[in-house]
C-alpha angles and dihedrals in degrees: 000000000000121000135185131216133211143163131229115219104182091196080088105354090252116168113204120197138213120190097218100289146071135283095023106151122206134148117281098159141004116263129155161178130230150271127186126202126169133200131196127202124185107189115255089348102163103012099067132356119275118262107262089246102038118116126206112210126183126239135207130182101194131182116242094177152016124208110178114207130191089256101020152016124239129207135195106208139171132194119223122199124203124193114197080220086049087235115186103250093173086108093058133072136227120224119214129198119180129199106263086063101276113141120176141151124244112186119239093250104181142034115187096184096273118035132024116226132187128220113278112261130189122230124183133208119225125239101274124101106245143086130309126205135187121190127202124201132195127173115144124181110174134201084237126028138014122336108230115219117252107270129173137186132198121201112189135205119196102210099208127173124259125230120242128201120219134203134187109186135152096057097154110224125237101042123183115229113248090031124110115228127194115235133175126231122179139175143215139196104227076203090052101250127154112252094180123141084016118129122261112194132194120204142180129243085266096052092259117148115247105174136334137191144169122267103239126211087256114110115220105247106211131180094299094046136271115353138203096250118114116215149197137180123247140195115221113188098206104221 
């Protein structure tokens, strides 16, 4: 009799198989790594020459750090501005846009001189597998002083899936037919992420469901000690 394996994860309704063995890898949840890009734009450069008094500063949004959930990713980013005459922006703000349609304003907080810098904040991508994209904008012109050109940054995640390894083990042999066994099956993030509470599913060579259980918060503990892999008891009632 063969049987498969897999593992729901409901962040995505992602189904992961295992083909009856250890070690098998396949997506459960979008996680990523990252990708900056950046884009400057000084207003009208090219087309026209700048105003005598316009400064053009440079912007960056950069990630400070990465949390990795079991449906999303957070990031704590900041945006830096930089003006070549090392003008005090603390009184001005930066606008942001991402990529699923929110828009918001953050204030310029320090100057240390040099550079102006924002508050950290914190953005989050959702459950699908796909790229994320935050924009900054900066363009001040203000009543006294010098007006500062339009720039923008983008800084992109790519939210990927990780790969999980399965494992079925404890299948006493023989089995009498008629008779129900217990069995183990159990389930690891290769990322490191918690699949606890998360659906494990065994199913026969047709697709037909066998047995299913839900993945606990109790690592298996194997010959070297106690593992990554989540687990959960089954009952297999052998046809």
């Amino acid at each position: 009799m063969s049987m498969t394996a897999f593992v729901r994860d409901d962040a995505d309704n992602t189904d992961v198989l295992d083909e009856g063995a250890a070690g098998a890898t396949a997506p459960h949840t979008t996680t990523g790594d990252t990708t900056p890009r950046a884009e400057t734009l000084a207003a009208d450069a090219g087309d026209a020459a700048p105003e005598p008094d316009l400064h053009i500063p440079e912007i960056l949004l950069a990630q400070r750090k990465l949390t990795y959930h079991a449906d999303s990713v957070s990031i704590v980013l900041v945006v830096r501005i930089n003006c070549p005459s090392f003008c005090d922006l603390s009184q001005a703000s930066v606008q942001l846009q991402s990529s699923t349609g929110d828009a918001w304003e953050i204030p310029i907080t320090r100057f240390n001189g040099v550079e102006n810098e924002t508050d950290e904040f914190t953005v989050t991508t959702g459950c699908t597998a796909g790229i994320y994209t935050w924009t900054a904008f900066f363009h001040d012109r203000p009543a006294n002083g010098p007006a500062h050109a339009k720039v923008a940054h983008t800084y992109a995640f790519t939210y990927a899936p990780h790969s999980v390894s399965l494992a079925v083990w404890g299948i006493p042999f023989p089995a009498t037919a008629g008779s129900t066994v217990p069995l183990f099956a159990g389930a690891k993030c290769n990322n490191g992420c918690s699949l606890a509470g998360q659906e494990v599913r065994l199913l026969d060579g047709d697709g037909e469901l066998l047995a299913s259980g839900t993945l606990g918060n109790n690592h298996w503990e194997g010959s070297t000690g106690t593992t990554d892999l989540l687990w959960t008891e089954l009952e297999l009632e052998i046809p």
